[in-house]
py3Dmol code that shows the C-alpha trace and the ligand (Angstrom):
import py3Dmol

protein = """\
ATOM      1  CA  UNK A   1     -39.585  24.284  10.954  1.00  0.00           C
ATOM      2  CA  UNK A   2     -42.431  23.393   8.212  1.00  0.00           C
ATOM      3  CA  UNK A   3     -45.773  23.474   8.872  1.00  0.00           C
ATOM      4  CA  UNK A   4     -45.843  19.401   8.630  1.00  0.00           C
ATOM      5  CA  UNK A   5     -42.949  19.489  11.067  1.00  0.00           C
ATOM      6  CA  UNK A   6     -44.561  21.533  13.395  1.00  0.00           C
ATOM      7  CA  UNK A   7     -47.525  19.659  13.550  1.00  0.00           C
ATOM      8  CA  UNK A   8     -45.405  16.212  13.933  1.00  0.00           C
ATOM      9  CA  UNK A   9     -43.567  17.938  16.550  1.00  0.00           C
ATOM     10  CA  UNK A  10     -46.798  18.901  18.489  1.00  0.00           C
ATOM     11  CA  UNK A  11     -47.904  15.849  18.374  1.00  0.00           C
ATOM     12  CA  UNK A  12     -44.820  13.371  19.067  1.00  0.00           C
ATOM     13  CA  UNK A  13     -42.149  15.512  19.829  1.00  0.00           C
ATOM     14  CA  UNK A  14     -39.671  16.193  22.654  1.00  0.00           C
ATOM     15  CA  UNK A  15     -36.425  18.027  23.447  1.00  0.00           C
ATOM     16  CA  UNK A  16     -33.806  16.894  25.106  1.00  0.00           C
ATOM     17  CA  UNK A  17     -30.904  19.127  26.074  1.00  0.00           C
ATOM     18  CA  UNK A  18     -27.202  17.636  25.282  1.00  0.00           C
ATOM     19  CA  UNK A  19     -25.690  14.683  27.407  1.00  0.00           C
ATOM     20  CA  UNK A  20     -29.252  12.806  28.194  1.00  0.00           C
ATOM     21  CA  UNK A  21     -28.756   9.130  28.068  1.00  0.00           C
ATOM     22  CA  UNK A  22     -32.076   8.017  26.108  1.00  0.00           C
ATOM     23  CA  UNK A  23     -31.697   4.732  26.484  1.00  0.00           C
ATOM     24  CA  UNK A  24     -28.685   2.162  27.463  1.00  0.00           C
ATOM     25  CA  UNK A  25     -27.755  -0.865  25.587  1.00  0.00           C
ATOM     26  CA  UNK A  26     -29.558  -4.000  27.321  1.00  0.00           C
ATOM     27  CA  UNK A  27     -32.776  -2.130  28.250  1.00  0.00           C
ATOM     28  CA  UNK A  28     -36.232  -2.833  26.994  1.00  0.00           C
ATOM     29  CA  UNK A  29     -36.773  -0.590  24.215  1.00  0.00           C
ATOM     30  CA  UNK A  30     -40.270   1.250  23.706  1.00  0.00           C
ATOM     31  CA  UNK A  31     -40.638   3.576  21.157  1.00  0.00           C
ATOM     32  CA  UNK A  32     -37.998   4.728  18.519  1.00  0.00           C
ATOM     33  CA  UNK A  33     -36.598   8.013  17.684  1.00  0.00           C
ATOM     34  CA  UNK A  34     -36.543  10.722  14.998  1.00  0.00           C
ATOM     35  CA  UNK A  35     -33.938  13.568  15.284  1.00  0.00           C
ATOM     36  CA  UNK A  36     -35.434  16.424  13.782  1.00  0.00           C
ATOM     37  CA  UNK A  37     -32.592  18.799  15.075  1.00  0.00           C
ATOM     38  CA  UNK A  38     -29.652  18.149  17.327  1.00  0.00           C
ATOM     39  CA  UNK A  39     -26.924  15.198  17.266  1.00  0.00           C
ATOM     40  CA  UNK A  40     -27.284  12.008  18.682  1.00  0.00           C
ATOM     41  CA  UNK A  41     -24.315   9.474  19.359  1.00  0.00           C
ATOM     42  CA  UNK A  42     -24.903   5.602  19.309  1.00  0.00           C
ATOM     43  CA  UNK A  43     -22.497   3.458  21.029  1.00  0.00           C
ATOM     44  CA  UNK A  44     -21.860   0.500  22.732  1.00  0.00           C
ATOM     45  CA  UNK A  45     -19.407  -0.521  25.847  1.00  0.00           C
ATOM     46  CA  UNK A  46     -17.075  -2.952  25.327  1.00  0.00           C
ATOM     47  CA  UNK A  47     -14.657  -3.886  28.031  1.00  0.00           C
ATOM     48  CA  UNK A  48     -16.100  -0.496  30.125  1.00  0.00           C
ATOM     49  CA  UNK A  49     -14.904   1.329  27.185  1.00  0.00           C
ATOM     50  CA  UNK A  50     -17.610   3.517  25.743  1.00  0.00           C
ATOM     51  CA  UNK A  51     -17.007   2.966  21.527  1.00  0.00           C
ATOM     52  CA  UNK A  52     -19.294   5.275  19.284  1.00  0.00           C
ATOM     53  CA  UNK A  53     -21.003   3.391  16.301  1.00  0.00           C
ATOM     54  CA  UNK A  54     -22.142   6.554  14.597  1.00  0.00           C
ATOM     55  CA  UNK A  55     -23.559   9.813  15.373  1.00  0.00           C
ATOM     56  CA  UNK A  56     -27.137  10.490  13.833  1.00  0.00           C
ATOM     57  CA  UNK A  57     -28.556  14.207  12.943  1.00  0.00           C
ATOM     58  CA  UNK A  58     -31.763  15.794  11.568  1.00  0.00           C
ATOM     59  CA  UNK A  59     -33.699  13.607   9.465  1.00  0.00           C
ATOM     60  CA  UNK A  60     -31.991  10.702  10.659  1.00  0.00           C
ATOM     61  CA  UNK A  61     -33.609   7.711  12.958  1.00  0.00           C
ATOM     62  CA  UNK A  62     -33.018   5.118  15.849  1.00  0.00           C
ATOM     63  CA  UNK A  63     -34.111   2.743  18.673  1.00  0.00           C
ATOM     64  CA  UNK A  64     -36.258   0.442  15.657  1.00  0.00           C
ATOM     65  CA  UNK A  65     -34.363  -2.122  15.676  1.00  0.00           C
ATOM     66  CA  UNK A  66     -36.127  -3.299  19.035  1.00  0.00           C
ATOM     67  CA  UNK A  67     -39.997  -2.615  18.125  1.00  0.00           C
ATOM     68  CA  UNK A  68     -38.998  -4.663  14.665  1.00  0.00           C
ATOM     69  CA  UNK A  69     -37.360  -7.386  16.517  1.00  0.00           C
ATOM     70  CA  UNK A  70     -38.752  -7.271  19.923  1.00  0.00           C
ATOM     71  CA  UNK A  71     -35.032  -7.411  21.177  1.00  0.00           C
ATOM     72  CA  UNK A  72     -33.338  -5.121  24.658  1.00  0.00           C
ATOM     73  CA  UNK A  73     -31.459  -2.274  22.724  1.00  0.00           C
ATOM     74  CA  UNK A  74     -28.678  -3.240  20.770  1.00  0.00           C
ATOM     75  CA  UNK A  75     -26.611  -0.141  21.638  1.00  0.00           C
ATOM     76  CA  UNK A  76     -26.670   3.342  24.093  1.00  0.00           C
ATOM     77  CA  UNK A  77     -28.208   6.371  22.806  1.00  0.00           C
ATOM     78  CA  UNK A  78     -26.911   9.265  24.023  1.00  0.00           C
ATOM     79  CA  UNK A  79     -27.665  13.415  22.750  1.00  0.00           C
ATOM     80  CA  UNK A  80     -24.384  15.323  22.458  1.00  0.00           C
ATOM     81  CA  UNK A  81     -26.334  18.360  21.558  1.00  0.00           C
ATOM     82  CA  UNK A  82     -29.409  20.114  22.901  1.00  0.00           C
ATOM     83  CA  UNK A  83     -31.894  17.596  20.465  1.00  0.00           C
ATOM     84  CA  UNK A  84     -35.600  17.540  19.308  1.00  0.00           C
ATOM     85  CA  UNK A  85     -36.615  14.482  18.911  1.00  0.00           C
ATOM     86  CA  UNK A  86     -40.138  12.558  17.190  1.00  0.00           C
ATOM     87  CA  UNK A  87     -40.267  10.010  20.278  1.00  0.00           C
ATOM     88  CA  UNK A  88     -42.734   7.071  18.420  1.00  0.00           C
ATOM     89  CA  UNK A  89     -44.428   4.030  20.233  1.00  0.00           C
ATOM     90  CA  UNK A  90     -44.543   0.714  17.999  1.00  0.00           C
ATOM     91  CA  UNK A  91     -48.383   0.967  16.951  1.00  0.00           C
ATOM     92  CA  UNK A  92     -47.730   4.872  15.422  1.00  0.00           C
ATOM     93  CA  UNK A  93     -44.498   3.359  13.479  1.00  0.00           C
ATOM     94  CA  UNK A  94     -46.551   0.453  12.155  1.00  0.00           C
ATOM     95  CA  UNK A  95     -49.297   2.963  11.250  1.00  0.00           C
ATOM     96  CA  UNK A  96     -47.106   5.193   9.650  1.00  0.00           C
ATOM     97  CA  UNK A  97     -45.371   2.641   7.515  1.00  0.00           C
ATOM     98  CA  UNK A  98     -48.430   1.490   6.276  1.00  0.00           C
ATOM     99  CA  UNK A  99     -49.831   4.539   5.779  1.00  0.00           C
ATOM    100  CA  UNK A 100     -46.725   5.686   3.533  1.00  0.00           C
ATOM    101  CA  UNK A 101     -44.353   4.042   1.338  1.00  0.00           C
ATOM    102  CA  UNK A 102     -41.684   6.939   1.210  1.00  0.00           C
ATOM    103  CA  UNK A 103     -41.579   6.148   4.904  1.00  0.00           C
ATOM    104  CA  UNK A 104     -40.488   2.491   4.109  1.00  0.00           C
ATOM    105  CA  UNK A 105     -38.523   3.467   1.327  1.00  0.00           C
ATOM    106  CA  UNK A 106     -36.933   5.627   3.405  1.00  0.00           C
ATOM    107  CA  UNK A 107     -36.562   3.505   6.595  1.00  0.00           C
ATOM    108  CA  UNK A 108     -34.932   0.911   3.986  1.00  0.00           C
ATOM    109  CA  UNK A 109     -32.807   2.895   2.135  1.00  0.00           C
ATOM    110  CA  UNK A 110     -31.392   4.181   6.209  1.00  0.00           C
ATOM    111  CA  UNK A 111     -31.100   0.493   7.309  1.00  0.00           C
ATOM    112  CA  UNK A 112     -28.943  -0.937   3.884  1.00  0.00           C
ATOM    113  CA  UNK A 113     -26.394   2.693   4.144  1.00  0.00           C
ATOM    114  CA  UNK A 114     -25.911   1.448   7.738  1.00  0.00           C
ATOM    115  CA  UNK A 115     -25.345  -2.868   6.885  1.00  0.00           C
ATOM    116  CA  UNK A 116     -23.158  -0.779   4.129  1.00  0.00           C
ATOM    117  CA  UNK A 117     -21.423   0.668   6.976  1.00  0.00           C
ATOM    118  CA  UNK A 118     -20.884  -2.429   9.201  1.00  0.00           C
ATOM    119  CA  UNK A 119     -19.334  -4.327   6.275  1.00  0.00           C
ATOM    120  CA  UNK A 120     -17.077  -1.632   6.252  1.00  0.00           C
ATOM    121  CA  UNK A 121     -15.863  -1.520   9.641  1.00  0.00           C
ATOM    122  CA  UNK A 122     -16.213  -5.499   9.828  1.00  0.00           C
ATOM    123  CA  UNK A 123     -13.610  -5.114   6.720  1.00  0.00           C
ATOM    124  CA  UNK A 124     -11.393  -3.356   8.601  1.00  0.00           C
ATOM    125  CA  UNK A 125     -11.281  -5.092  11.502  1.00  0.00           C
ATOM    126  CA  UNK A 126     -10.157  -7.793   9.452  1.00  0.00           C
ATOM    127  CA  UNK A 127      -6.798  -5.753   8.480  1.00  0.00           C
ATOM    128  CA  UNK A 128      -4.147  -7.115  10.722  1.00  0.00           C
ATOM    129  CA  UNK A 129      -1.717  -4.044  10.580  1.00  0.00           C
ATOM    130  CA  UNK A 130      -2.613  -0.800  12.230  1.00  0.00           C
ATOM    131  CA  UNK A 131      -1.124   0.720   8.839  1.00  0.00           C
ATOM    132  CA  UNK A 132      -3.878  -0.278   6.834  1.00  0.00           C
ATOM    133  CA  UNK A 133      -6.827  -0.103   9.179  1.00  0.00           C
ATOM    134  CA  UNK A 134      -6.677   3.961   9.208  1.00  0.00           C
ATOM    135  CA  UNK A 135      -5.724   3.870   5.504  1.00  0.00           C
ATOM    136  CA  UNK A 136      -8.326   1.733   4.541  1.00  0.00           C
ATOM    137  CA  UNK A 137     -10.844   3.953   6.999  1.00  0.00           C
ATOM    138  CA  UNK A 138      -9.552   7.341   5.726  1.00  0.00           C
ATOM    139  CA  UNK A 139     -10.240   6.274   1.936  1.00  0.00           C
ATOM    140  CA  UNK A 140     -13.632   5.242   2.744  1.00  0.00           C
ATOM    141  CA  UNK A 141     -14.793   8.207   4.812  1.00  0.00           C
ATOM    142  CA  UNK A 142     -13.006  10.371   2.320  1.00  0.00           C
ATOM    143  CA  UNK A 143     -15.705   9.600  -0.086  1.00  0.00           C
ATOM    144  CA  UNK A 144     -18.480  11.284   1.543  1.00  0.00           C
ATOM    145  CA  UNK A 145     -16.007  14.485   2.907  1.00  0.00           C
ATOM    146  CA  UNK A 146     -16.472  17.577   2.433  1.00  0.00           C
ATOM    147  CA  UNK A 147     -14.726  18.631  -0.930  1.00  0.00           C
ATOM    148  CA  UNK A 148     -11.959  21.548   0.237  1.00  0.00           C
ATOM    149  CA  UNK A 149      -9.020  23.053  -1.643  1.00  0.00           C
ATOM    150  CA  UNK A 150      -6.212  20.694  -1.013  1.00  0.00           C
ATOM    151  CA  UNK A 151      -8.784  17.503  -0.623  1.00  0.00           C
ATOM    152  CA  UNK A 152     -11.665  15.895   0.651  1.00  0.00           C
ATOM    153  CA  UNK A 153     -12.321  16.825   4.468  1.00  0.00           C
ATOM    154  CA  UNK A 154     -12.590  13.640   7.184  1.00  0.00           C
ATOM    155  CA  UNK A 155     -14.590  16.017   9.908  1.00  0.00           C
ATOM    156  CA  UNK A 156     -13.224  13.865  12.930  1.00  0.00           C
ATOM    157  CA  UNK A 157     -10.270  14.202  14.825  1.00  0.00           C
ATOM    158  CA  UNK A 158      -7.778  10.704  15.565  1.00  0.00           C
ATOM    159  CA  UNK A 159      -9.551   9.953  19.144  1.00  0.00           C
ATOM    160  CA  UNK A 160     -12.926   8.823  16.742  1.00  0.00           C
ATOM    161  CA  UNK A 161     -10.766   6.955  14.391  1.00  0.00           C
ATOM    162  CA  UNK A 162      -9.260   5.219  16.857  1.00  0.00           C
ATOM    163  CA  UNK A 163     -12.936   4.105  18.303  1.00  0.00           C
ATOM    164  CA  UNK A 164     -13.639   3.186  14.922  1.00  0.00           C
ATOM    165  CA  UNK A 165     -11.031   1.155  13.858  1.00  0.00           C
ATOM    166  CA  UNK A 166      -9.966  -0.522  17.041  1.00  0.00           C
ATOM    167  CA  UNK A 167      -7.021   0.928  17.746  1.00  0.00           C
ATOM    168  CA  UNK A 168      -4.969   3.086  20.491  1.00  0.00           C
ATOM    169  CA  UNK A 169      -4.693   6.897  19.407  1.00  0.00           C
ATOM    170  CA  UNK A 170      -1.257   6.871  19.856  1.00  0.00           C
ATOM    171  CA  UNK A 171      -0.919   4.589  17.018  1.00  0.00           C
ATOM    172  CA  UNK A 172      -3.746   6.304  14.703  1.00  0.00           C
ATOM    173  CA  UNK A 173      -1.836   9.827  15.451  1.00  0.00           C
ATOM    174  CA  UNK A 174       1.773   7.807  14.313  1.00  0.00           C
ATOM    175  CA  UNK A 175      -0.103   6.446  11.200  1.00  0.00           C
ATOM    176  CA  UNK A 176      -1.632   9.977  10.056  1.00  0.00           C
ATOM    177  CA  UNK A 177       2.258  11.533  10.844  1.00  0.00           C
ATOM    178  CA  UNK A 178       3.462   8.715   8.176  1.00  0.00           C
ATOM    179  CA  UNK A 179       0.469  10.001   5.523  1.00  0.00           C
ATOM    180  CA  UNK A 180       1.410  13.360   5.920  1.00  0.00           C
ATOM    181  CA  UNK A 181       5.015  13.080   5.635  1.00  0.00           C
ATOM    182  CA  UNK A 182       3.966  10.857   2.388  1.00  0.00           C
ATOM    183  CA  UNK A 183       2.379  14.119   1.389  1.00  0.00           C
ATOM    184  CA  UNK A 184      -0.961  11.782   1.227  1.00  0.00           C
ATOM    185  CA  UNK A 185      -3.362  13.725   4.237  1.00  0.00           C
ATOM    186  CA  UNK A 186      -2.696  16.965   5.794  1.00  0.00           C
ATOM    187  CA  UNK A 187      -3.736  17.868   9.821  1.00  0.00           C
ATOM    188  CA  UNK A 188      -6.083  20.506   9.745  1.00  0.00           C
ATOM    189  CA  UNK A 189      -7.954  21.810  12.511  1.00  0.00           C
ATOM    190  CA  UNK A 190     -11.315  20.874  11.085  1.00  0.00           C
ATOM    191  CA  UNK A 191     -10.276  16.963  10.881  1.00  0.00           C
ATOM    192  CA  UNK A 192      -8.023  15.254   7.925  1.00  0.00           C
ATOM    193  CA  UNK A 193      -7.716  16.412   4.043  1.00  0.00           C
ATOM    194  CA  UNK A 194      -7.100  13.978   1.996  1.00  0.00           C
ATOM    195  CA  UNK A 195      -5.194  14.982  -1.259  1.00  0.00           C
ATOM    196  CA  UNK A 196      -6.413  12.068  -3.072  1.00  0.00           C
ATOM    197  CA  UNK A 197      -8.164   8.886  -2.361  1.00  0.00           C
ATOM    198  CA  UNK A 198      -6.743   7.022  -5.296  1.00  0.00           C
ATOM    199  CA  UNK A 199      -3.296   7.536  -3.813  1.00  0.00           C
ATOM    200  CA  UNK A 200      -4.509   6.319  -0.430  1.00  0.00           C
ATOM    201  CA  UNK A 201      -5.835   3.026  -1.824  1.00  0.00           C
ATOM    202  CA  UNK A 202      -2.219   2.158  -3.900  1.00  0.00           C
ATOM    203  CA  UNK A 203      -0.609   3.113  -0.523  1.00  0.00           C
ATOM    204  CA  UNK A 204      -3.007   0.416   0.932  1.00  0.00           C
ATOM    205  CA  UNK A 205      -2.256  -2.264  -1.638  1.00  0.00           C
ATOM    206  CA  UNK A 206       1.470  -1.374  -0.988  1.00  0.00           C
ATOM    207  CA  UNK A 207       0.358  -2.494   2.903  1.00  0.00           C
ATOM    208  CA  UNK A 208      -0.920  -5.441   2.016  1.00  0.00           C
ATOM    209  CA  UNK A 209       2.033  -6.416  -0.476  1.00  0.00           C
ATOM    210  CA  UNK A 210       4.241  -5.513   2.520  1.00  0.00           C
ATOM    211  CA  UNK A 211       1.838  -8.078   4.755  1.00  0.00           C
ATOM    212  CA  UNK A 212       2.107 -10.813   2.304  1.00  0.00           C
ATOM    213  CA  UNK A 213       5.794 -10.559   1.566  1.00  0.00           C
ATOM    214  CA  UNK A 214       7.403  -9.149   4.252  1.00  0.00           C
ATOM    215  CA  UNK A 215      10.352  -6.687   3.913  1.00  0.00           C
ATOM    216  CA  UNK A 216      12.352  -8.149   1.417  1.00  0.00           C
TER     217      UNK A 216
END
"""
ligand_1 = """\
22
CMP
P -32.169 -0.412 19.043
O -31.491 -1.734 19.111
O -33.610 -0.341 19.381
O -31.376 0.602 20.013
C -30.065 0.997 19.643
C -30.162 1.613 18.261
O -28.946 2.043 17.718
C -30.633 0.534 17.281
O -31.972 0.217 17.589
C -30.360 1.224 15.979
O -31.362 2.170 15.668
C -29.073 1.976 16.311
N -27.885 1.219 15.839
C -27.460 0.018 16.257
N -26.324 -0.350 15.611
C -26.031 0.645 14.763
C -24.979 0.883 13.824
N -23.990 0.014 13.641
N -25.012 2.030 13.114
C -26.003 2.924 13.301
N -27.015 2.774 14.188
C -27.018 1.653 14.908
"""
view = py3Dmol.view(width=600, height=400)
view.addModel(protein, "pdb")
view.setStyle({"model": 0}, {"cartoon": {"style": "trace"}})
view.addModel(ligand_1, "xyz")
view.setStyle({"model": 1}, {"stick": {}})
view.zoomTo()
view.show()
């Protein structure tokens, strides 16, 4: 930890060990949260179904979205590792935005990667087939993998792409068999390779075709 850390950490900090439920969707929210080390998963229930949103590590924040709008959390926050976490009351953010414009830069950069995010997903909820809801999802996450021999990695296994894309994992584990029989993805036991994105996205046009003009 750096010395600026450290003292931050004196100050505001707290550690939480894994599976603490910080705060539930609905609630009155307080302070927000910086993970300085750990993992934190945001989600919301729908339907009694738990649904992750995203998973936030070190250097990463949440819970402002209620001290900006004075709004009951928009979502559950819950640590899925042991976590340390900067735990900040509204007056402290306010002071600390003002204080520092990397903060705010920062904070806004964070908030437009997320709306970034949403579009995504609100994209591909739009797909109708289940086809082209993973394909479209693999190509985007594929962006930001981890570059590997055969590919780009997708670290997550076909239960989270079937909370992100809204679909059963029965179908998301037919729809990755049909990839890797197209030679497009490979199963690996670190998540999803895939061989190359370009491919992916002329395989999703090919979907769509298909949804516009049937089988002919
Ligand atoms: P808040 O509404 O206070 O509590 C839930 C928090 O989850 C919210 O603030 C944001 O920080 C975070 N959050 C909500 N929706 C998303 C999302 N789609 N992606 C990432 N983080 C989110």
């Amino acid at each position: 930890m750096s010395e600026q850390n450290q003292t931050l950490f004196e100050r505001f900090g707290k550690a939480f060990p894994a599976g603490t439920l910080l705060f539930k969707e609905g609630e009155l929210g307080k302070e927000m949260f910086v993970v300085q080390s750990g993992k934190v998963r945001i989600s919301k229930t729908v339907r009694d179904v738990e649904k992750t949103l995203t998973e936030l590590g070190a250097g990463e924040f949440f819970g402002e979205m209620s001290i900006l709008n004075d709004k009951p959390r928009s979502a559950n926050a819950t640590t899925i590792e042991d976590s340390k976490l900067l735990v900040i009351d509204p007056k402290t953010f306010e002071a600390m935005v003002r204080g520092n414009a990397e903060i705010a830069i920062r904070i806004i950069k964070m908030l437009s990667k997320r709306l970034d995010e949403a579009d995504k997903q609100i994209e591909n909820l739009l797909l109708k087939d289940h086809n082209s809801r993973v394909v479209h999802f693999l190509a985007h996450a594929s962006k930001t993998g981890k570059q590997m021999p055969g590919g780009w990695l997708v670290s997550m296994t076909p239960v989270d792409i079937a909370g992100k894309v809204g679909l059963e994992v029965a179908k998301v584990d037919e729809v990755l068999q049909k990839l890797v029989r197209a030679k497009l993805a490979t199963l690996e036991s670190g998540g999803i390779v895939v061989g190359d994105a370009n491919k992916l996205r002329e395989f999703l046009e090919f979907l769509e075709m298909k949804e516009k003009f049937g089988d002919i």
